[in-house]
PQR file of N, CA, C, O and H, with PARSE charges and radii, in Angstrom:
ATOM      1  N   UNK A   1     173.004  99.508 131.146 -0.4000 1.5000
ATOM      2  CA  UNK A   1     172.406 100.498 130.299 -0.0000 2.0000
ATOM      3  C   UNK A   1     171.497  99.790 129.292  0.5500 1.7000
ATOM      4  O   UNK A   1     171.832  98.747 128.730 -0.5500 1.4000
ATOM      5  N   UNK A   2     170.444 100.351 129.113 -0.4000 1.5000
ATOM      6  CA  UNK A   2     169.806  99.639 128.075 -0.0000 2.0000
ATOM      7  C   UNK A   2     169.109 100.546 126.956  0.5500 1.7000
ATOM      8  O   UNK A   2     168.775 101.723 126.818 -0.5500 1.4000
ATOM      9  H   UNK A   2     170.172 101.198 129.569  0.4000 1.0000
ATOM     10  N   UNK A   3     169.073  99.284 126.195 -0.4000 1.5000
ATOM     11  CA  UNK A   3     169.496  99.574 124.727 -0.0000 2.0000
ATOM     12  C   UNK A   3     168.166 100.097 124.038  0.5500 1.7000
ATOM     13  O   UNK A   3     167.134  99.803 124.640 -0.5500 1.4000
ATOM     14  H   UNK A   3     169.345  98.328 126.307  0.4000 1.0000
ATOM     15  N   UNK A   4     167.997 101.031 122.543 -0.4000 1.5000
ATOM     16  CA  UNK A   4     166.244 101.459 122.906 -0.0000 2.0000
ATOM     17  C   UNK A   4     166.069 100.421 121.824  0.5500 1.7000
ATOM     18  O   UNK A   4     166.877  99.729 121.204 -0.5500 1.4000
ATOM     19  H   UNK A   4     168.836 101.270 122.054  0.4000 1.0000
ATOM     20  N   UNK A   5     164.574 100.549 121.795 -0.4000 1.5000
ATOM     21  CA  UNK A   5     163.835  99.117 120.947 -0.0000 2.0000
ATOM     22  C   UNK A   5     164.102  99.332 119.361  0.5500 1.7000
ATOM     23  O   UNK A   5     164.283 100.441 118.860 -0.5500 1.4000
ATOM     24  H   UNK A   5     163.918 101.110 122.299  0.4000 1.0000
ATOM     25  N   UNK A   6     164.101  98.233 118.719 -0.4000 1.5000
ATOM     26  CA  UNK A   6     164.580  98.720 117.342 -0.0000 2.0000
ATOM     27  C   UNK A   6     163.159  98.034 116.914  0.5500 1.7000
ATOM     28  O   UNK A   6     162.470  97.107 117.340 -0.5500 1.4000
ATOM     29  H   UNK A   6     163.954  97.331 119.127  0.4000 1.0000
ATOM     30  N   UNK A   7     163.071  99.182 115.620 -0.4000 1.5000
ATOM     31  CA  UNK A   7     161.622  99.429 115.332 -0.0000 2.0000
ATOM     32  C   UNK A   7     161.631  97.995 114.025  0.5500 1.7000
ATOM     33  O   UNK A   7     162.713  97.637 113.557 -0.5500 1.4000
ATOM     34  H   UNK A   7     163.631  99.935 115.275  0.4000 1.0000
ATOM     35  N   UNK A   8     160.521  97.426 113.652 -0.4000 1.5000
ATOM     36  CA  UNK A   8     160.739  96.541 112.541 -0.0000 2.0000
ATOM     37  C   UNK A   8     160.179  97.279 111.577  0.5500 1.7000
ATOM     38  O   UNK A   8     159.235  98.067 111.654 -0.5500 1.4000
ATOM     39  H   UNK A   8     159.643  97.716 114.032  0.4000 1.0000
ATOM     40  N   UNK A   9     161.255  96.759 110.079 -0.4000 1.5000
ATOM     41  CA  UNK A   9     160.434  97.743 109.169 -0.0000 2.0000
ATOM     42  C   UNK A   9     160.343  96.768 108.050  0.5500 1.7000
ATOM     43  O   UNK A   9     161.087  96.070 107.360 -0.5500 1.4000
ATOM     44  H   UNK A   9     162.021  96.120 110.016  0.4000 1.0000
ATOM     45  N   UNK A  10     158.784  97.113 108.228 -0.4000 1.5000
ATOM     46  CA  UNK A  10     158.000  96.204 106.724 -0.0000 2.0000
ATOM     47  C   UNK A  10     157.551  96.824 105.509  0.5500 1.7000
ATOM     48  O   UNK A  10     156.979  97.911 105.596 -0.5500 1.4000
ATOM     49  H   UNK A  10     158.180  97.680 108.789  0.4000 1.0000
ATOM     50  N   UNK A  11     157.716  96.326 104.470 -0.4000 1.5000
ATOM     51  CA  UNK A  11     157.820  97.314 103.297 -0.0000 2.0000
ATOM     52  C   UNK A  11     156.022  97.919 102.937  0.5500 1.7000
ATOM     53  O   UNK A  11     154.996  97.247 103.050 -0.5500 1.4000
ATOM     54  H   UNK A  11     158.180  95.444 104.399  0.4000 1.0000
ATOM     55  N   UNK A  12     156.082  98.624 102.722 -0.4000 1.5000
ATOM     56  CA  UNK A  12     155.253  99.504 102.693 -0.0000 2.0000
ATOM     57  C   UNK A  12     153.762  98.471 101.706  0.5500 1.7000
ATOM     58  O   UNK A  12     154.214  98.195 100.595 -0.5500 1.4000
ATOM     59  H   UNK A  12     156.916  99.169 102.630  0.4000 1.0000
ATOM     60  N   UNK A  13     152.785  98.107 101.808 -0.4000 1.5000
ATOM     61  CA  UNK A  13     152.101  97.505 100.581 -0.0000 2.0000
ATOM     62  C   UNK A  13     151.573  98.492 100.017  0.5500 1.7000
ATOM     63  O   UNK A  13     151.194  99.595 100.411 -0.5500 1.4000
ATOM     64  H   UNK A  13     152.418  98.331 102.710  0.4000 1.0000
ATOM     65  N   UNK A  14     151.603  97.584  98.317 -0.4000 1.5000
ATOM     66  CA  UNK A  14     151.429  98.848  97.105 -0.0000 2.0000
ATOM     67  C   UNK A  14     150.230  99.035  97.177  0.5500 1.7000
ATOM     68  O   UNK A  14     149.625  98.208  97.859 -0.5500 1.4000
ATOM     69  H   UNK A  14     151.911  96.688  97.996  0.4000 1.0000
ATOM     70  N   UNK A  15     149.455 100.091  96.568 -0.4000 1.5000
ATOM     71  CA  UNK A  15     148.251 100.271  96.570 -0.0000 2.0000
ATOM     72  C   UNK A  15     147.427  99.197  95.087  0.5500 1.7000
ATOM     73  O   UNK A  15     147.103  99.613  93.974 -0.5500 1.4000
ATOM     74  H   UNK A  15     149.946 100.763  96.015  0.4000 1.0000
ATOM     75  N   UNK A  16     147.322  98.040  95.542 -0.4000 1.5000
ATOM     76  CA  UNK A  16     146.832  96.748  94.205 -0.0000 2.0000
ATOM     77  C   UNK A  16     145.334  96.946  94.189  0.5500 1.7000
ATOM     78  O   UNK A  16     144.568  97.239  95.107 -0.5500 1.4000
ATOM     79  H   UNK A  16     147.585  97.702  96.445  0.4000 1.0000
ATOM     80  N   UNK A  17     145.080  96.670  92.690 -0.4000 1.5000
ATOM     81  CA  UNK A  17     143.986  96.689  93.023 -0.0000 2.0000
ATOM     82  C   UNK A  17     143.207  95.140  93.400  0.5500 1.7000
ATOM     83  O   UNK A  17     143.751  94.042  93.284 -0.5500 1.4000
ATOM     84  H   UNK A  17     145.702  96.432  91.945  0.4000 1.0000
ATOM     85  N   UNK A  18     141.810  95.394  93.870 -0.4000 1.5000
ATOM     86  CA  UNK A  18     141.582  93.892  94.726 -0.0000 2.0000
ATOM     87  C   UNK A  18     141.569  92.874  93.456  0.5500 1.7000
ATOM     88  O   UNK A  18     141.277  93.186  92.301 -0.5500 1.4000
ATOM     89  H   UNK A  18     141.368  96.286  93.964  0.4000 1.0000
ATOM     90  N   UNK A  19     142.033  91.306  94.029 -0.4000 1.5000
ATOM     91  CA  UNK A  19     141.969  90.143  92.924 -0.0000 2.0000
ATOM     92  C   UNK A  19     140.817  90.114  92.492  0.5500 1.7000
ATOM     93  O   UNK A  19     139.789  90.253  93.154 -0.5500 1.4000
ATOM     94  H   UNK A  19     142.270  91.053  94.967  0.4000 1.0000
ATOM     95  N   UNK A  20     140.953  89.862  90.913 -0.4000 1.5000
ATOM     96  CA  UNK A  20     139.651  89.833  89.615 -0.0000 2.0000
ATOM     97  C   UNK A  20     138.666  88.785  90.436  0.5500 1.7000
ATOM     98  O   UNK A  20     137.475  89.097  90.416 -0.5500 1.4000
ATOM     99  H   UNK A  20     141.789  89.749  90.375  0.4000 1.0000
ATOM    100  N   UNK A  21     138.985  87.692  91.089 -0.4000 1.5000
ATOM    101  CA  UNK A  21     138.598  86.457  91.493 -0.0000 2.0000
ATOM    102  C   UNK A  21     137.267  86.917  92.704  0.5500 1.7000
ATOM    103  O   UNK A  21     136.150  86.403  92.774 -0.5500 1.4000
ATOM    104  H   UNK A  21     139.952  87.438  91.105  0.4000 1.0000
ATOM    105  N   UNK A  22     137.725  87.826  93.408 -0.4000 1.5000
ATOM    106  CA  UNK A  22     136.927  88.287  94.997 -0.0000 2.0000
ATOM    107  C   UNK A  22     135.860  89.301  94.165  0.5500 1.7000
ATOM    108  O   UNK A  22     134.669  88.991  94.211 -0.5500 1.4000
ATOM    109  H   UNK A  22     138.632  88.244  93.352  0.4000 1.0000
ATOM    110  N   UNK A  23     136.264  90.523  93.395 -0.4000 1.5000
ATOM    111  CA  UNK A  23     135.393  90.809  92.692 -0.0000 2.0000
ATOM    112  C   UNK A  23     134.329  90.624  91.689  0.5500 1.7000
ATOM    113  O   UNK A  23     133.275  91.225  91.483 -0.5500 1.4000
ATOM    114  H   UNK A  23     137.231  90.775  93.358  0.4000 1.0000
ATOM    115  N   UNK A  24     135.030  89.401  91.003 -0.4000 1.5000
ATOM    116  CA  UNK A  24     133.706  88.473  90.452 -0.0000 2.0000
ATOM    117  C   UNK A  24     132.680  87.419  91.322  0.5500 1.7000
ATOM    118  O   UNK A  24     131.549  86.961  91.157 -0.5500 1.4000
ATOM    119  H   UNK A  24     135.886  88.912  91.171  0.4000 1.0000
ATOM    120  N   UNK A  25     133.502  87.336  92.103 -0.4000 1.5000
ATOM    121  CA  UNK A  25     132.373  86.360  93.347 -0.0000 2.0000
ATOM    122  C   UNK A  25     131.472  88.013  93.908  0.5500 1.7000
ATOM    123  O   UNK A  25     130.254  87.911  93.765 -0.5500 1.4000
ATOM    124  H   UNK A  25     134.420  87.708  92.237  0.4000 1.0000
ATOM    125  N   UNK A  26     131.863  89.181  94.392 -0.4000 1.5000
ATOM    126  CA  UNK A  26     130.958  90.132  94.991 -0.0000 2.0000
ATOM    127  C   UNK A  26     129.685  90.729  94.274  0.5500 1.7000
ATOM    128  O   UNK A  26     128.649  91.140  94.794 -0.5500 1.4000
ATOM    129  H   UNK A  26     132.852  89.263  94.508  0.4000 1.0000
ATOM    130  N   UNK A  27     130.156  90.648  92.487 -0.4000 1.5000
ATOM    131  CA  UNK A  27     129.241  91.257  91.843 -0.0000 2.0000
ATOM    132  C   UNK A  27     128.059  90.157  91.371  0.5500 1.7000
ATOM    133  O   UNK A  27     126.930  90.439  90.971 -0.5500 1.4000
ATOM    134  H   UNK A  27     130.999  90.314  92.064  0.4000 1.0000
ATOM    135  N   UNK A  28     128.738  88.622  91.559 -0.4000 1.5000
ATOM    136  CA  UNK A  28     127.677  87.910  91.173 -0.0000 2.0000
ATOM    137  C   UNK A  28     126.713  88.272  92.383  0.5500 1.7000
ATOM    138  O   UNK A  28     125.543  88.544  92.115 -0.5500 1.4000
ATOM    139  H   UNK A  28     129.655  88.393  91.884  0.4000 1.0000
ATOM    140  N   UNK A  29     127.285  88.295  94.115 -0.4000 1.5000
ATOM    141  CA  UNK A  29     126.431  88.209  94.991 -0.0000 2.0000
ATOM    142  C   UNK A  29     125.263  89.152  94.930  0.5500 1.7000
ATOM    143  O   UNK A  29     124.071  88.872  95.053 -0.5500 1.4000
ATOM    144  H   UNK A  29     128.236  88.075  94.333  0.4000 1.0000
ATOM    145  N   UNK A  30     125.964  90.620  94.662 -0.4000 1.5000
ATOM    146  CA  UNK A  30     125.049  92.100  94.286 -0.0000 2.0000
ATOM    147  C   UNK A  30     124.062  91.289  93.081  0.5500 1.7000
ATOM    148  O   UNK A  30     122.891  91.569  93.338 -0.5500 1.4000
ATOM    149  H   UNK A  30     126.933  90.848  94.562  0.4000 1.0000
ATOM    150  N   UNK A  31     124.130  90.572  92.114 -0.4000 1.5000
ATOM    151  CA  UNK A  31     123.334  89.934  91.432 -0.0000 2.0000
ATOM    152  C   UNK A  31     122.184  89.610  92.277  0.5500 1.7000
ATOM    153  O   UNK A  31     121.206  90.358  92.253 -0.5500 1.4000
ATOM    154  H   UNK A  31     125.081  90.344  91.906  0.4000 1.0000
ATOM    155  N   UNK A  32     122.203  88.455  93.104 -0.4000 1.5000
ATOM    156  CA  UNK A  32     121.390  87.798  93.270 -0.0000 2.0000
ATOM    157  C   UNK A  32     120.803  88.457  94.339  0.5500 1.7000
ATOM    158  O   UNK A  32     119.583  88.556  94.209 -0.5500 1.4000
ATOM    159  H   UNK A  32     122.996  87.848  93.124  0.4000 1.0000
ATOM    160  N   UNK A  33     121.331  89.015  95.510 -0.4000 1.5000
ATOM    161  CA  UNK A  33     120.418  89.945  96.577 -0.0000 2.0000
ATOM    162  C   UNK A  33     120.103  91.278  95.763  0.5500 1.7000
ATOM    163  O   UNK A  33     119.497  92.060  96.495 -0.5500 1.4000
ATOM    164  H   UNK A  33     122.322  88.934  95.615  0.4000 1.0000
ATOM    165  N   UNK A  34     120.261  91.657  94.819 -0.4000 1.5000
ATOM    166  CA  UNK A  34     119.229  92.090  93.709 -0.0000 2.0000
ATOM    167  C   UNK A  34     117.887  91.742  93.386  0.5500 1.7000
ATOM    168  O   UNK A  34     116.871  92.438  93.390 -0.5500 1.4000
ATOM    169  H   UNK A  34     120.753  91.021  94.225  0.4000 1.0000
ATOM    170  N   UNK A  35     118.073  90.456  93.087 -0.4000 1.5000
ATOM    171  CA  UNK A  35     116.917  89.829  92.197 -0.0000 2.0000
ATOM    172  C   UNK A  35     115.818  89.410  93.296  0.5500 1.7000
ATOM    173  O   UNK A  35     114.615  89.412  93.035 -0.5500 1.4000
ATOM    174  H   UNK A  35     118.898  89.891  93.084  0.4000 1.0000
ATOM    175  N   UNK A  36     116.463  88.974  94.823 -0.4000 1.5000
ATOM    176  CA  UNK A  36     115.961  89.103  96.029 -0.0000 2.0000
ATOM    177  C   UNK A  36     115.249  90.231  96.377  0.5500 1.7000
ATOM    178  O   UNK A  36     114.042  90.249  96.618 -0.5500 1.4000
ATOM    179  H   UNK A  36     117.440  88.973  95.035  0.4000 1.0000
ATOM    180  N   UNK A  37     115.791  90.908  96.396 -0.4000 1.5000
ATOM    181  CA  UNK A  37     115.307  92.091  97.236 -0.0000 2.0000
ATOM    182  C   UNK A  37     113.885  92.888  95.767  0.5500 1.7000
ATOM    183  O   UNK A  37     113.077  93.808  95.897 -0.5500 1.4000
ATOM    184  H   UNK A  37     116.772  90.893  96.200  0.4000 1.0000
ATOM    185  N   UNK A  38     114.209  91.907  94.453 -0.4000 1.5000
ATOM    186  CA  UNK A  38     113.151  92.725  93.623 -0.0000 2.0000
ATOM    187  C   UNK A  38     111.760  91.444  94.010  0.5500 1.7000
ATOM    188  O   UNK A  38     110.678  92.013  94.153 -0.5500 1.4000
ATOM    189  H   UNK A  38     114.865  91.160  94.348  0.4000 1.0000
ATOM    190  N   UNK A  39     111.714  90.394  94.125 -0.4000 1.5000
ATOM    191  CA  UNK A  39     110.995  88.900  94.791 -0.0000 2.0000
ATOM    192  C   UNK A  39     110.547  89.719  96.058  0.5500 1.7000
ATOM    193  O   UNK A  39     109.429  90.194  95.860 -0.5500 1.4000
ATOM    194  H   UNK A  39     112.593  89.933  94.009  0.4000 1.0000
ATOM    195  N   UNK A  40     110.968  89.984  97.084 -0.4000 1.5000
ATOM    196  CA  UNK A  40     110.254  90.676  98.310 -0.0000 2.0000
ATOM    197  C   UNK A  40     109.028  92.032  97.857  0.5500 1.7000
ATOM    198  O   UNK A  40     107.803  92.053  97.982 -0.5500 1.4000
ATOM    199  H   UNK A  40     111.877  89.598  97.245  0.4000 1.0000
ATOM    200  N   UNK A  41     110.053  93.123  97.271 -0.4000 1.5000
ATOM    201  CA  UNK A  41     109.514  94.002  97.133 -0.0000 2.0000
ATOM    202  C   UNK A  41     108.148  93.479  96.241  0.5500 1.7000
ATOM    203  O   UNK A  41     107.164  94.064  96.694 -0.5500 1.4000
ATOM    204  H   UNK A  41     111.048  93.106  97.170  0.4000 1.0000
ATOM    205  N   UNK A  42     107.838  92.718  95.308 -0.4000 1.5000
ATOM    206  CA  UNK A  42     106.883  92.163  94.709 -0.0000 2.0000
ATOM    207  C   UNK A  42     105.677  91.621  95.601  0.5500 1.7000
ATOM    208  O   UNK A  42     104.513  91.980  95.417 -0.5500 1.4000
ATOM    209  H   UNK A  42     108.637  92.242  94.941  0.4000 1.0000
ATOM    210  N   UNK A  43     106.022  90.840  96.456 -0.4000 1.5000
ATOM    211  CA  UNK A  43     105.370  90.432  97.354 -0.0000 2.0000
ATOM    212  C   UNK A  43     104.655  91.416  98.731  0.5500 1.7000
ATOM    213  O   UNK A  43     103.531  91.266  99.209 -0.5500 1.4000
ATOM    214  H   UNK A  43     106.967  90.548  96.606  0.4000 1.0000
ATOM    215  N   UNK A  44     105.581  92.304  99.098 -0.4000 1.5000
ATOM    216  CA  UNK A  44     105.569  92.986  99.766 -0.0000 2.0000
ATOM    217  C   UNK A  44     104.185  94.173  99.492  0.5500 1.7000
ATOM    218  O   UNK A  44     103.165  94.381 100.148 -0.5500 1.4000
ATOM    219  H   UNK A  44     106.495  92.426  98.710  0.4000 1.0000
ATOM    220  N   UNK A  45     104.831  94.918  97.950 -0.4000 1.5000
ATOM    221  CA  UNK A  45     103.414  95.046  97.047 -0.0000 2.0000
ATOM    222  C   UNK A  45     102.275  94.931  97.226  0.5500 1.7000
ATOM    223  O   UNK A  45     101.439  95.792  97.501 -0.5500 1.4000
ATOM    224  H   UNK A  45     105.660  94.750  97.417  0.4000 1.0000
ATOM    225  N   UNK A  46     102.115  93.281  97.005 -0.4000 1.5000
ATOM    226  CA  UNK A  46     101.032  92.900  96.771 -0.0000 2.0000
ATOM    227  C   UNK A  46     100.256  92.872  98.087  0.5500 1.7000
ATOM    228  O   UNK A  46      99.058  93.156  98.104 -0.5500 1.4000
ATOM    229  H   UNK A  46     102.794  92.582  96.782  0.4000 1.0000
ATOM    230  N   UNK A  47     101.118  92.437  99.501 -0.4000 1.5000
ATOM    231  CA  UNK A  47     100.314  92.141 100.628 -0.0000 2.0000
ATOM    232  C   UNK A  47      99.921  94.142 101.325  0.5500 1.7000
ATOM    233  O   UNK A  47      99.118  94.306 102.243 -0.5500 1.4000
ATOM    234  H   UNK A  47     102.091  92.207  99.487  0.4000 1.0000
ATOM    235  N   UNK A  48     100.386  94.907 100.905 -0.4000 1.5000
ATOM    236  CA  UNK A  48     100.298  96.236 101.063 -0.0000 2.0000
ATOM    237  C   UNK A  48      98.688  96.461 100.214  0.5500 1.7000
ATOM    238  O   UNK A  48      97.770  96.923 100.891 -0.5500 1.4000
ATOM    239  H   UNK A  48     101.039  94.774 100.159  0.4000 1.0000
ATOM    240  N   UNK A  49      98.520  96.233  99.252 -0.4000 1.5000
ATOM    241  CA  UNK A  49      97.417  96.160  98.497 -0.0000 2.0000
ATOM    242  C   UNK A  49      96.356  95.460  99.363  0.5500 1.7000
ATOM    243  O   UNK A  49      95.310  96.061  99.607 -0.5500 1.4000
ATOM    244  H   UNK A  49      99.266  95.857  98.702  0.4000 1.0000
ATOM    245  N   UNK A  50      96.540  94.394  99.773 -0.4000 1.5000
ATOM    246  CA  UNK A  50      95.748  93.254 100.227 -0.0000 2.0000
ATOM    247  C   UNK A  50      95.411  94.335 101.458  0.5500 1.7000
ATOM    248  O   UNK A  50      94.240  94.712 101.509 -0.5500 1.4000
ATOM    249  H   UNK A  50      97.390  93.906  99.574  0.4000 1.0000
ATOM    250  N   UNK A  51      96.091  94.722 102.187 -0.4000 1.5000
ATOM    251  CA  UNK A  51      96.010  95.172 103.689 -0.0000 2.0000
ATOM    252  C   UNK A  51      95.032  96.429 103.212  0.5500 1.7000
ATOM    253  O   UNK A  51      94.161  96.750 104.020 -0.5500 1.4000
ATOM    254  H   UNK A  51      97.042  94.416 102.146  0.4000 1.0000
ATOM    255  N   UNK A  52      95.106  97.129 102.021 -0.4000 1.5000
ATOM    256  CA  UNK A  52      94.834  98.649 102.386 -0.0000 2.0000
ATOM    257  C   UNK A  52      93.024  98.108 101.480  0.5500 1.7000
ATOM    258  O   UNK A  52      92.088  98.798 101.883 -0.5500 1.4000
ATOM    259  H   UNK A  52      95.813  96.868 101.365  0.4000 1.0000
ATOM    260  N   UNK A  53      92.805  97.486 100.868 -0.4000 1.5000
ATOM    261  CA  UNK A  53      91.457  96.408 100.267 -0.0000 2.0000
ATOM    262  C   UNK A  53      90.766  96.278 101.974  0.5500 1.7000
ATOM    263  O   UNK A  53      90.011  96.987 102.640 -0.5500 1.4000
ATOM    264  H   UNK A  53      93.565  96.926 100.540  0.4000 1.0000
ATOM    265  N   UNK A  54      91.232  95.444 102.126 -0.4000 1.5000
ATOM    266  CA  UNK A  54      90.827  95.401 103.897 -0.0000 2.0000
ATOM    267  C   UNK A  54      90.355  96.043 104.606  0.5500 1.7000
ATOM    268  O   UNK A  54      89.346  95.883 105.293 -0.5500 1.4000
ATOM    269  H   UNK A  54      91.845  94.868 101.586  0.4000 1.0000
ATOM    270  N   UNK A  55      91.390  97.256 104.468 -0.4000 1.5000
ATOM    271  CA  UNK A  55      90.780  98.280 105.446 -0.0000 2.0000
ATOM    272  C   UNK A  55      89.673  99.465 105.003  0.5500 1.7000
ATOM    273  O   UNK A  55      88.996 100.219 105.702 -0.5500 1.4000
ATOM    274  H   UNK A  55      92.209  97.386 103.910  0.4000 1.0000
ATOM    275  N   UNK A  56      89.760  99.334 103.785 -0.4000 1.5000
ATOM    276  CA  UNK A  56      88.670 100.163 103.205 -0.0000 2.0000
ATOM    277  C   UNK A  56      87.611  99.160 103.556  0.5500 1.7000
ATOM    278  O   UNK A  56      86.775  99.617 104.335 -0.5500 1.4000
ATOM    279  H   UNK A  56      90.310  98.722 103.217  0.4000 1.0000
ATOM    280  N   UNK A  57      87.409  97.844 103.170 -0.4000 1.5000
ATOM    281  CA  UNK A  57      86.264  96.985 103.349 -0.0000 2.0000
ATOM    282  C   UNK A  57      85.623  97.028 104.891  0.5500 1.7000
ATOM    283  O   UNK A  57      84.426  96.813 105.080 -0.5500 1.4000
ATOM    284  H   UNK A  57      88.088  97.472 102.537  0.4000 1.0000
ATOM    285  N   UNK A  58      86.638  97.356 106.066 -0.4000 1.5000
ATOM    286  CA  UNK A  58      86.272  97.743 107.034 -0.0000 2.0000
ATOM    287  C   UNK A  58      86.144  98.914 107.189  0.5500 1.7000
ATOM    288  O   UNK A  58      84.972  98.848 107.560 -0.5500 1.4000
ATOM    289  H   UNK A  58      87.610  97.530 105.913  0.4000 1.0000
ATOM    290  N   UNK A  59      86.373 100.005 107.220 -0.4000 1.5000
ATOM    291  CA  UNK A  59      85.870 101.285 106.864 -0.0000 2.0000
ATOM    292  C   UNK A  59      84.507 101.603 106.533  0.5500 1.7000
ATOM    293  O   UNK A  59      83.930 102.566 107.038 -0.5500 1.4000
ATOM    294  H   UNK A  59      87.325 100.059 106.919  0.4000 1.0000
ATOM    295  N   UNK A  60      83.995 100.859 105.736 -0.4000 1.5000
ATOM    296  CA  UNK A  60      82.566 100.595 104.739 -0.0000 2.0000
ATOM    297  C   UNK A  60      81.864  99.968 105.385  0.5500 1.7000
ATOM    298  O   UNK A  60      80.708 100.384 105.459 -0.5500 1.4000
ATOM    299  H   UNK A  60      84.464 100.077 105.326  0.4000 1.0000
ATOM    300  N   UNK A  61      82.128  99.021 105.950 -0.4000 1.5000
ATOM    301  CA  UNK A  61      81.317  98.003 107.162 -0.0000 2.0000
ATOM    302  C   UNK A  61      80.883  99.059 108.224  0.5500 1.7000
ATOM    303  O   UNK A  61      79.730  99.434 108.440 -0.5500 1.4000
ATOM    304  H   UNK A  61      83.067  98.683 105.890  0.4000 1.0000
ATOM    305  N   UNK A  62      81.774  99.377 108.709 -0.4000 1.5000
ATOM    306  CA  UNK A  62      82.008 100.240 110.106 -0.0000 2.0000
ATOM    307  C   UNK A  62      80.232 101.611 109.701  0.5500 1.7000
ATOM    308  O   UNK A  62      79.108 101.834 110.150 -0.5500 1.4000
ATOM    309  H   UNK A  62      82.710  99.073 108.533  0.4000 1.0000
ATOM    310  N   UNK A  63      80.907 101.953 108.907 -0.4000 1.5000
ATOM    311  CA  UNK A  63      80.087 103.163 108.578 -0.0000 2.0000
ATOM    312  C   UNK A  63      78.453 102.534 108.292  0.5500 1.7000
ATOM    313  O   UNK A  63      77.563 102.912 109.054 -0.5500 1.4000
ATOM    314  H   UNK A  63      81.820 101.772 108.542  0.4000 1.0000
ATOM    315  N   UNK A  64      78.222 101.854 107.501 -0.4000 1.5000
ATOM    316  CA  UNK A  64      76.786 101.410 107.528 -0.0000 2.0000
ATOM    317  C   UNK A  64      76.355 100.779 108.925  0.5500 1.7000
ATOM    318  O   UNK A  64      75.191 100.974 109.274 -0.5500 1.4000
ATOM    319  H   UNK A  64      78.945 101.547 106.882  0.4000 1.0000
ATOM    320  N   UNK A  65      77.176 100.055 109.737 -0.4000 1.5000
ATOM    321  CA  UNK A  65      76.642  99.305 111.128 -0.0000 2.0000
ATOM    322  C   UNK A  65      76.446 100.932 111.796  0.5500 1.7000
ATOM    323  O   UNK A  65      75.277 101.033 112.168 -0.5500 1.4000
ATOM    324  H   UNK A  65      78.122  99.896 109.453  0.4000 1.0000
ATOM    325  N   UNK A  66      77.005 101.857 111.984 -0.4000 1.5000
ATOM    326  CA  UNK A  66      76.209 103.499 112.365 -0.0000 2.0000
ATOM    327  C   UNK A  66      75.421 104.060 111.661  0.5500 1.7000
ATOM    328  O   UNK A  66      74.664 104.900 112.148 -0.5500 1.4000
ATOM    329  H   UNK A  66      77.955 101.775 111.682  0.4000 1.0000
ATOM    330  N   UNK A  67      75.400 103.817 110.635 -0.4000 1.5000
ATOM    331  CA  UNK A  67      73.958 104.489 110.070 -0.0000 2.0000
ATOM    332  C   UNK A  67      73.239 103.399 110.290  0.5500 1.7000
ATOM    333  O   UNK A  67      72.151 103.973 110.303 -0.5500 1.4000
ATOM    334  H   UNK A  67      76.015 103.135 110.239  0.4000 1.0000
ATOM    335  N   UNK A  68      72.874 101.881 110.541 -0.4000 1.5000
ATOM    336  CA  UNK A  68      71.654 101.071 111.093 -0.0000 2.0000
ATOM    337  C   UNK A  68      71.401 101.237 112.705  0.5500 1.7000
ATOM    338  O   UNK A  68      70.440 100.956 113.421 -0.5500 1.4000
ATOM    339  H   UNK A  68      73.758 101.415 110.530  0.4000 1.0000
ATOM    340  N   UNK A  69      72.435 101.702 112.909 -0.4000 1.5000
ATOM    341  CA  UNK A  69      72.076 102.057 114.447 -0.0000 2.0000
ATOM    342  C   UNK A  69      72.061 103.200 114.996  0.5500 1.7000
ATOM    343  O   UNK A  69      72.291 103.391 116.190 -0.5500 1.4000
ATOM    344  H   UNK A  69      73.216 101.930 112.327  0.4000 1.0000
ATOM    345  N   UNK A  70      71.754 104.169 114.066 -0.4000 1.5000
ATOM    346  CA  UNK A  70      70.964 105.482 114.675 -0.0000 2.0000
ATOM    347  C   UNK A  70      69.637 105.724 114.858  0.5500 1.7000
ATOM    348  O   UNK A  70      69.265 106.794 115.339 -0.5500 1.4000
ATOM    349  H   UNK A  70      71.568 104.014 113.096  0.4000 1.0000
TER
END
């Protein structure tokens, strides 16, 4: 005859809150891919500017090379 399985019982964990230690290392990280992500967006900016300068300058080109060649 066999015997039924005996269940293991582990005590329940409390609801802790997370160590001061893991949360001060996460918020420095949110720091710095902060200050990152404000360095891109800056740059990012600027080459958006650069691109849309450009395309007006071609735009303007475009249009006078058809009016010399009508």
């Amino acid at each position: 005859m066999t015997a039924p399985r005996r269940r293991i019982v582990r005590p329940m964990p409390s609801p802790a809150r997370p160590p001061q230690r893991r949360v001060q290392k996460l918020r420095t990280r949110l720091v710095a891919e902060r200050a990152a992500l404000a360095r891109w967006q800056t740059r990012l900016r600027r080459a958006f500017s650069t691109v849309e300068k450009l395309q007006k300058s071609i735009a303007r080109i475009e249009r006078q090379l058809a009016r010399l060649e009508e």
